[in-house]
N, C-alpha and C positions, 0 to 999 in steps of 0.2 A: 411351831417354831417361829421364832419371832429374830429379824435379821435387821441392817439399812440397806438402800437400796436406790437408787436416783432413779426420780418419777418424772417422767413428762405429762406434763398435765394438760394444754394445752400446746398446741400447734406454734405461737409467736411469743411462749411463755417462755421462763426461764426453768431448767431443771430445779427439782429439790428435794435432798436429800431426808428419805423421811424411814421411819421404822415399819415395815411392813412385815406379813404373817403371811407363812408357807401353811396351806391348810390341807397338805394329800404328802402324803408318803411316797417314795417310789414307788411307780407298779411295775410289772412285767416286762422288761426290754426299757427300762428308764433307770438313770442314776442320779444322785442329787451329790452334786462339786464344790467343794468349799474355794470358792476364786481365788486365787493369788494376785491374776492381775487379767485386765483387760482393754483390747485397744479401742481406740473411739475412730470410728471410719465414714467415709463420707457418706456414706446410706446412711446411716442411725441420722444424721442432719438430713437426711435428705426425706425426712417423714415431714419437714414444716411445708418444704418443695409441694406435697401431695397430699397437704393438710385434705382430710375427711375419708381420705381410703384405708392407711394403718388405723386401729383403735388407741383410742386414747383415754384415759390415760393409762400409759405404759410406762414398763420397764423394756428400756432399749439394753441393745450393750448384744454384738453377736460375733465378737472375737476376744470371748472367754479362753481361762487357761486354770487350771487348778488340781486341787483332790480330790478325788473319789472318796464319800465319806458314808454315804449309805448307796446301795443297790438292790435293786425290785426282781435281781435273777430276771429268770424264764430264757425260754429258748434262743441260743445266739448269742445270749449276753455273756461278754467274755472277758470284759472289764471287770475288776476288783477293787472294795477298798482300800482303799491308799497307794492306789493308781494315781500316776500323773497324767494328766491326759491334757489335750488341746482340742476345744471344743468348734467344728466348725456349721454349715449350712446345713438344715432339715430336710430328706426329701423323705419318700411312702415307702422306696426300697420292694415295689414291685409293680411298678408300672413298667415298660417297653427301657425307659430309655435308665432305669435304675436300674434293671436285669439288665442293659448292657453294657454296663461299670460307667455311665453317664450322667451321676447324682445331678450334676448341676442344671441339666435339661428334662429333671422331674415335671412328669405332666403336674403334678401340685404345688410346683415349685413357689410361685407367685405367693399361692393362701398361706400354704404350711410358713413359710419365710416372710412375707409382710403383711397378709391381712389376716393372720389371727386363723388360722383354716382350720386345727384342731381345738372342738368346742369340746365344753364339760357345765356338766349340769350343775356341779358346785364349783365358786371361785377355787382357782386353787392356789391365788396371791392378792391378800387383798390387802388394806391400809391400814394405819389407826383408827379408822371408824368402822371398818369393814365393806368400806368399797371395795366393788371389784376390780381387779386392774390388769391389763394385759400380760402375758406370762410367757409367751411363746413367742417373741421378736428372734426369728431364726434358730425356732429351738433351742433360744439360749435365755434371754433376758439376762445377759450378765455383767448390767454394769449395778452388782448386786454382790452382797457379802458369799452367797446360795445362789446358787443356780439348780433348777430341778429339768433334766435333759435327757432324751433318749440316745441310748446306748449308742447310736448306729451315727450321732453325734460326733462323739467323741473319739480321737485316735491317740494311744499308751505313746506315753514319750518315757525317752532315759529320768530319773532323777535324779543323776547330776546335772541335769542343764537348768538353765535358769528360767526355771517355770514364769515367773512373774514378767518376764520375758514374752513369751512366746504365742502370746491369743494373736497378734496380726497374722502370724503364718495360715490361722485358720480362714482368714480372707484376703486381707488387701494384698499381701506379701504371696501368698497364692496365687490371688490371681495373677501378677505383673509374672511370678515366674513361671506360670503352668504357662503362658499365652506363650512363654519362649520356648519352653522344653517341652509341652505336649503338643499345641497347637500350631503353632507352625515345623515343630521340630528341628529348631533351626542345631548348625554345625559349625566345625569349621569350615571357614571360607564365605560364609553368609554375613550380609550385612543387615541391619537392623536401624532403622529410626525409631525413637521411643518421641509424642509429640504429650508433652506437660510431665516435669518429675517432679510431679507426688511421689505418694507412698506406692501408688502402683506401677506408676512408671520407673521409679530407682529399683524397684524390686524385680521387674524386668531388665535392667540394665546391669545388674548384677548374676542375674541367670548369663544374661547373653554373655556375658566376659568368662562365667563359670563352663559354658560350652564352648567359648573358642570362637564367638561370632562378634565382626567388628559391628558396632555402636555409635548413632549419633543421637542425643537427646536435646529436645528444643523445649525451649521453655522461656519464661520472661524475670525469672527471679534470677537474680548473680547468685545468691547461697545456693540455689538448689543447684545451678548449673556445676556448681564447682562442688557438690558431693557427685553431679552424675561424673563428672571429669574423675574426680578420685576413684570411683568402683569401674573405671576404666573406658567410659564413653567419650567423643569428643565432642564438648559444648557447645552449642547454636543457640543464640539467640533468640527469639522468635522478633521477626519485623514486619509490619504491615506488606510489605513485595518481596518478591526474590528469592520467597524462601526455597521453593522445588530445585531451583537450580544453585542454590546453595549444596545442599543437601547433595544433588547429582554429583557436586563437583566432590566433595567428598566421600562419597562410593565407589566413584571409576562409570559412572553414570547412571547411575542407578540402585535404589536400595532394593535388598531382596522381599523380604517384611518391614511394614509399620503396624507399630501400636499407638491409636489413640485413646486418651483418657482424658478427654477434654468436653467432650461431644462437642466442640465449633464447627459448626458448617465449613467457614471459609478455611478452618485449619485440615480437618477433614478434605476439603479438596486437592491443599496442599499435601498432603501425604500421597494420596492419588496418585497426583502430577510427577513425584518421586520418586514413585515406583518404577522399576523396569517392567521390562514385556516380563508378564506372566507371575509379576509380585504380587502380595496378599497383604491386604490393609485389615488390622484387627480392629474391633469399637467393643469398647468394656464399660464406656460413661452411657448410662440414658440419656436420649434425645430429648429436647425440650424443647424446640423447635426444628420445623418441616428442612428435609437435609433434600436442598434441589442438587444435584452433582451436575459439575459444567460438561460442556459438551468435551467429548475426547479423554474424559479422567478414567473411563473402564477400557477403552481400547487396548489390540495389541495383548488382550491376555490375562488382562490386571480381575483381581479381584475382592471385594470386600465382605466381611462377615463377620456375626454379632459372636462375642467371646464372655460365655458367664461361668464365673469362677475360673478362671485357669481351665477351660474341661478339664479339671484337678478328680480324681479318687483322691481323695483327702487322706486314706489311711497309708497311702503309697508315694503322695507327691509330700508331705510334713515331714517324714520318715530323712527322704533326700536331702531336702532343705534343711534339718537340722545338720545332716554327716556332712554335707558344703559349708554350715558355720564353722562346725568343726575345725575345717581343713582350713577355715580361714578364706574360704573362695565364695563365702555369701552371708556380710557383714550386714545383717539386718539389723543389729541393735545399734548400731550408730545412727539408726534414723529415729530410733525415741526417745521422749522424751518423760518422765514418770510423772506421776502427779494423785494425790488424794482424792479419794471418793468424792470429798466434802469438796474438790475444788474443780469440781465437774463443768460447770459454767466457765471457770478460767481454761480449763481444756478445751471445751466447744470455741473459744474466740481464739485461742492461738492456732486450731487448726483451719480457721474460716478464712483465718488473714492469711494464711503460710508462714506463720513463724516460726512453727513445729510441723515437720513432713507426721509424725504418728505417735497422739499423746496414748500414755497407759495409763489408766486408771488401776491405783492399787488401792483396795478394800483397808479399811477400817476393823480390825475385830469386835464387835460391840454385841454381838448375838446373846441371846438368851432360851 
């Protein structure tokens, strides 16, 4: 089966879109999804960041969305064709922490999701010449007409919703909202700082208003501040000083939780500082440089800890987040923006600059 597909081929290179071949069928507990659409997120960029660890060249793309069009059966698999489904993160699904509904803290998580962990003795995506090329960026590769995915992947959505839609909820938009609704389980009455709205950040500031928890989002863009202002947060600036006691003065002295999505050290501390006795600072961005924390930022109670994926069950947290669009109380499609396969490199620069909080790549039908 022969599809297109956007290839990175090198690390500082430009995507390009080229004709590749699917050469394995589903097997056992695997499906193969005709995409609809899918979102481009700041990991899939962030392979130049770590240029030599992910394999290259790949097909990126790990917030697919589409049909079920062929299925490999076997035990468990309970997905059908012409299922809709939303394709999110890979884990083993029996280690410790997948037996205890904790996909996102897979002891495999790391290989299975970015360095290629599941090997096959034949390519089972290769190019027009029959190179081989990476196939398993999050058990998805789906910024691709096909995606070939295991089962335990993908969660059944309605088909009336709008599938070409919906591949961020299987990450970015997951994570910002699991970190509100599972992770810190915030309520009414809790406050909340979100520090940078992106796409993760608006998507927690959108949970937090959906639960009933007041919201400050800092950030340095005006557009972005004034969508987090509209999903009902109030906007802060981000300034070189003053921010912690900014922020206090806007809590009643204190926020209950912060999420950062920035990894900044010195923003980082600012959130800290923010915090009241006994708050919880979330971190969803990887650090790229050493995080010294100032004296007196963990006193009094405070605490901080690493948050991957939303701790989302993906087949349980998508389900919600869709009935919240529904109801009108978790407008995620207002943060994207659509855009052609073929114009994949114009998506990589609008999301680099923030012109676009989360492009969607929608396929091309050209298969044969």
């Amino acid at each position: 089966m022969r599809f297109r597909a956007a290839v990175l081929r090198a690390y500082e290179g430009p995507f390009t879109v080229e004709e590749v071949a699917l050469g394995a069928e589903p097997a056992a507990g695997e499906i193969l999804v005709e995409i609809a659409g899918a979102g481009m997120c700041r990991t899939d960029l962030a392979v130049r960041r770590s240029a030599g660890r992910s394999p290259l060249p790949a097909v990126l793309g790990h917030e697919g969305a589409g049909v079920v069009v062929r299925t490999g059966g076997g035990p468990g698999t309970e997905i059908g064709v012409g299922d809709h489904v939303v394709l999110s993160f890979d884990s083993c699904g029996h280690c410790p922490n997948c037996r205890g509904a904790a996909p996102a803290y897979c002891e495999s998580f790391a290989s299975l999701n970015l360095f290629g962990g599941r090997k096959e003795e034949v390519p089972r995506l290769t190019d027009a010449a029959g190179g081989a090329l990476a196939p398993r960026w999050f058990g998805q590769s789906s910024f691709a007409e096909y995606a070939l995915v295991p089962a335990r992947n993908a969660v059944r959505v309605d088909p009336a919703l709008p599938l070409e839609l919906l591949g961020p909820l299987g990450c970015g938009f997951l994570t910002g909202a699991g970190a509100v609704l599972n992770t810190f389980r915030a309520g009414p009455g809790d406050t909340l700082t979100v520090i940078g709205a992106g796409a993760v950040g608006l998507a927690a500031v959108m949970a937090a208003t959906a639960a009933g928890v007041r919201s400050v989002a800092v950030d340095r863009h005006p557009g972005r501040l004034a969508l987090a202002e509209r999903f009902g947060a109030i906007p802060l600036p981000a300034t070189p000083s003053g921010l912690p006691e900014r922020i206090r003065r806007l809590t009643d002295g204190g926020t209950r939780y912060a999420l950062d999505t920035t990894a900044s050290p010195p923003l980082i501390n600012d959130a800290l500082r923010a915090l009241r006795p006994t708050g919880v600072l979330g971190l969803v961005a990887r650090l790229h440089t050493p995080l010294a924390l100032e004296p007196g930022t963990l006193d009094r109670g405070r605490s901080i800890r690493h948050i991957c994926e939303g701790d989302a069950v993906p087949g349980l947290l998508i389900p919600l987040l869709t009935g919240l669009w529904r109801a009108g109380r978790f407008p995620f499609d207002a943060l994207i923006r659509t855009y052609p396969l073929a114009a994949v490199n114009e998506a990589e620069r609008d999301c680099e600059s923030g012109r676009v909080v989360k492009p969607v790549l929608l396929p091309e039908r050209t298969h044969h």
